[in-house]
One Martini backbone bead per residue (centre of mass of N, CA, C, O) as a GRO file, in nm:
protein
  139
    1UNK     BB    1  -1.994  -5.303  -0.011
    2UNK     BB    2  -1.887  -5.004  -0.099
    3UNK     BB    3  -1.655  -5.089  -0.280
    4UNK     BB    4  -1.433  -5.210  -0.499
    5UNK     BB    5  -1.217  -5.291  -0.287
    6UNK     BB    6  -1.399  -5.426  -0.005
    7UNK     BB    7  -1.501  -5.278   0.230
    8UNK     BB    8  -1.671  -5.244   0.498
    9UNK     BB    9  -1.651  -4.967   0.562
   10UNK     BB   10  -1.635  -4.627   0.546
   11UNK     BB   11  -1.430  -4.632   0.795
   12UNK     BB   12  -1.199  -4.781   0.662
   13UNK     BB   13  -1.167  -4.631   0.431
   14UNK     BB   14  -1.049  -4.366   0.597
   15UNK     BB   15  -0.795  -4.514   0.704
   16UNK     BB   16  -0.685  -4.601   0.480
   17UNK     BB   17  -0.667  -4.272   0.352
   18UNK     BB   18  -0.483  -4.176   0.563
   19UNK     BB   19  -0.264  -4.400   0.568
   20UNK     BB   20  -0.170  -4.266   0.284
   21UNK     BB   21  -0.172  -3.964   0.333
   22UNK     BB   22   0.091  -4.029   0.519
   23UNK     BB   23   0.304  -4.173   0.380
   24UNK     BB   24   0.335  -3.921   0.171
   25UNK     BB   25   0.433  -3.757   0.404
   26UNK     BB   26   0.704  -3.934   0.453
   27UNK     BB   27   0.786  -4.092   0.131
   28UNK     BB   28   0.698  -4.324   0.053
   29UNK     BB   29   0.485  -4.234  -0.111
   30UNK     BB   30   0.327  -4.033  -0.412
   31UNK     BB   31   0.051  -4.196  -0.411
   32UNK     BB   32  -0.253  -4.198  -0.205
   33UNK     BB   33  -0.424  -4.364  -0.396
   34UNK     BB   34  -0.634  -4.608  -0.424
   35UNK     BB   35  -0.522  -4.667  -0.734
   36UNK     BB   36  -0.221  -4.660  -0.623
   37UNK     BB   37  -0.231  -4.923  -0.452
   38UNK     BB   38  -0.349  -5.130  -0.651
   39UNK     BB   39  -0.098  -5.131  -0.817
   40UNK     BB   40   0.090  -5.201  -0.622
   41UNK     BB   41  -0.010  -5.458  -0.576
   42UNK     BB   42   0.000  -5.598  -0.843
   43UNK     BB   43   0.312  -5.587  -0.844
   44UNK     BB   44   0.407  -5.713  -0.631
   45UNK     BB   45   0.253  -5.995  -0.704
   46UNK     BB   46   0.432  -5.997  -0.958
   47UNK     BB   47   0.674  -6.063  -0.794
   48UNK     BB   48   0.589  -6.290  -0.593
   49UNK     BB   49   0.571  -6.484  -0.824
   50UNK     BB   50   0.857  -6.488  -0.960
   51UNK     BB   51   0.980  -6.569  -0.686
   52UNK     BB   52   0.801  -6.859  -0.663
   53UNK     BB   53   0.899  -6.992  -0.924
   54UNK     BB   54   1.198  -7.005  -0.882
   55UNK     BB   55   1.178  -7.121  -0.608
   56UNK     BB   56   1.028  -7.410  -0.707
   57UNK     BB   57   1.220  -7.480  -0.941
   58UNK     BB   58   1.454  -7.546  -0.736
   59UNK     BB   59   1.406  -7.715  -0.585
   60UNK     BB   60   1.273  -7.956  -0.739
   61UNK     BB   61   1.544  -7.975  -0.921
   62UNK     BB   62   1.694  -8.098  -0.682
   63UNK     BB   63   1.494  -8.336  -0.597
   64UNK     BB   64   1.535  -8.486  -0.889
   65UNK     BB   65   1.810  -8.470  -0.936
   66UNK     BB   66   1.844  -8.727  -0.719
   67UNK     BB   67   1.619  -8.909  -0.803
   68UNK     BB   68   1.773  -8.980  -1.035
   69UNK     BB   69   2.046  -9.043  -0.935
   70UNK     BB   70   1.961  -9.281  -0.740
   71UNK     BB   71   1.837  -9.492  -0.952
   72UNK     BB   72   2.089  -9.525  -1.181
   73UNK     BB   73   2.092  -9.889  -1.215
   74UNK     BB   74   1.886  -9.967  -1.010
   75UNK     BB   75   1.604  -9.824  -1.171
   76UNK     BB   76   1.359  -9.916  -1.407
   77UNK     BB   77   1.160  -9.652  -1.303
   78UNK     BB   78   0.948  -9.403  -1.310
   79UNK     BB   79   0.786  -9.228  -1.046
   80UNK     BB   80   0.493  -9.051  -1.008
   81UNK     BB   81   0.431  -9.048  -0.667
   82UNK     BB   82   0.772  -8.912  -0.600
   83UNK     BB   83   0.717  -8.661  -0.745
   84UNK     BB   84   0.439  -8.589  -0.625
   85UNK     BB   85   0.611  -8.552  -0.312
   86UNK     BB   86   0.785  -8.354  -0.376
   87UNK     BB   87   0.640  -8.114  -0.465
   88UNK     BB   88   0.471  -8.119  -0.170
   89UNK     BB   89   0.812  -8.069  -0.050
   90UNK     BB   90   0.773  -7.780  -0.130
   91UNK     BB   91   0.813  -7.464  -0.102
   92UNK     BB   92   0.499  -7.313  -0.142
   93UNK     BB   93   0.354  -7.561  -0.165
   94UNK     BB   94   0.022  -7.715  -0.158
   95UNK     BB   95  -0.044  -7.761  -0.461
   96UNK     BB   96  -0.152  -7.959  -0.772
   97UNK     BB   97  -0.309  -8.043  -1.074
   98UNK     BB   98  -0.042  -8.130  -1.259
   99UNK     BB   99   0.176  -8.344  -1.455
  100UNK     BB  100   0.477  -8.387  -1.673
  101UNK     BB  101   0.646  -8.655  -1.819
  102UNK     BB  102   0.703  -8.627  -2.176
  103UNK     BB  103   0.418  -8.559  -2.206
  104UNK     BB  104   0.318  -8.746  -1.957
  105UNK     BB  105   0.098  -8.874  -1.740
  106UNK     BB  106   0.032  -9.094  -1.513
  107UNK     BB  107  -0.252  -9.217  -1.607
  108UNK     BB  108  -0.074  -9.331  -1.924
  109UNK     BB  109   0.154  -9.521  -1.732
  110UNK     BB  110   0.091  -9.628  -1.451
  111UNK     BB  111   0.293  -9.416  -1.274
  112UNK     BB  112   0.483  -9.504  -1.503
  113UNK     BB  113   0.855  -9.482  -1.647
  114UNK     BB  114   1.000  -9.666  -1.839
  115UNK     BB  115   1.396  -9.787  -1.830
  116UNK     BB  116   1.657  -9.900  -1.968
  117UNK     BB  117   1.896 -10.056  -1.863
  118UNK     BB  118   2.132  -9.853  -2.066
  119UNK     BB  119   1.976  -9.585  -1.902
  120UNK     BB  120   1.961  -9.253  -1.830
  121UNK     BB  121   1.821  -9.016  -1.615
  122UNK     BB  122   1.711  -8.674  -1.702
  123UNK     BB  123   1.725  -8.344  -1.674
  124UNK     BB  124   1.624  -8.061  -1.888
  125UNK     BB  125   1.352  -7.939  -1.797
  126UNK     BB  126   1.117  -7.662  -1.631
  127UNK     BB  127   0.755  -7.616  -1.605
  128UNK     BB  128   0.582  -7.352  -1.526
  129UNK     BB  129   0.227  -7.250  -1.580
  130UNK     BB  130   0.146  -7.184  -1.279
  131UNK     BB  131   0.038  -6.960  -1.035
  132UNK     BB  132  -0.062  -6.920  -0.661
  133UNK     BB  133  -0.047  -6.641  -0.440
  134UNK     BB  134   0.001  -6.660  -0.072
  135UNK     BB  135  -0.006  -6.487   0.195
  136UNK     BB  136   0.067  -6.638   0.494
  137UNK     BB  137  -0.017  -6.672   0.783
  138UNK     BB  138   0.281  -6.471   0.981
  139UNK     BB  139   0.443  -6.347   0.706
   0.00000   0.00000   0.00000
């Protein structure tokens, strides 16, 4: 790497600093140097990633609140494995490292959260703690 940015060498570097230097001069962008495209980069990224636990949370949400509302009074244990499919059937989710319902991962419950004869299971809210974002060939 010849700098900070990662070029592959000299010429890449010239071409992408060309290309900073005519945006410029077209009025997309007003500084057209390397550290304010840094910038824009990593603002653009944390604005995608804003947008992505947004759009995550909102599928899950809908995802399990379907699953609760089916089971209500016909099944009596909240099942770790299916919600654990959940999560990986959300766009935008490739992997997942944890989850907790109550406070509780699968592996302290034997997989399953038993539910008494005359409760409902309801969804009260979701918290998404990382989220990392990568933009996926072709998109």
């Amino acid at each position: 790497m010849t700098n900070k940015y990662g070029f592959m060498n000299e010429e890449e570097m010239k071409y992408v600093q060309a290309c900073l230097e005519f945006a410029v001069q077209l009025g997309q962008i007003a500084d057209g140097s390397l550290e304010a495209a840094e910038r824009r980069r990593i603002l653009e990224n944390e604005k995608r990633k804003e947008k992505a636990i947004l759009s995550i949370g909102e599928q899950f949400k809908n995802l399990l609140d379907a699953y609760l509302k089916n089971i209500a009074f016909q099944e009596y244990n909240i099942n770790f494995h299916r919600i654990s499919y959940m999560i990986l059937n959300v766009d935008l989710v490739d992997d997942y490292t944890s989850f907790l319902i109550n406070g509780v991962t699968d592996d302290e419950n034997q997989g399953v959260i038993e539910i008494d004869f005359n409760q409902v299971p309801s969804l009260e809210s979701i918290t998404i703690n990382h989220v990392e974002v990568y933009k996926r060939e072709g998109s």
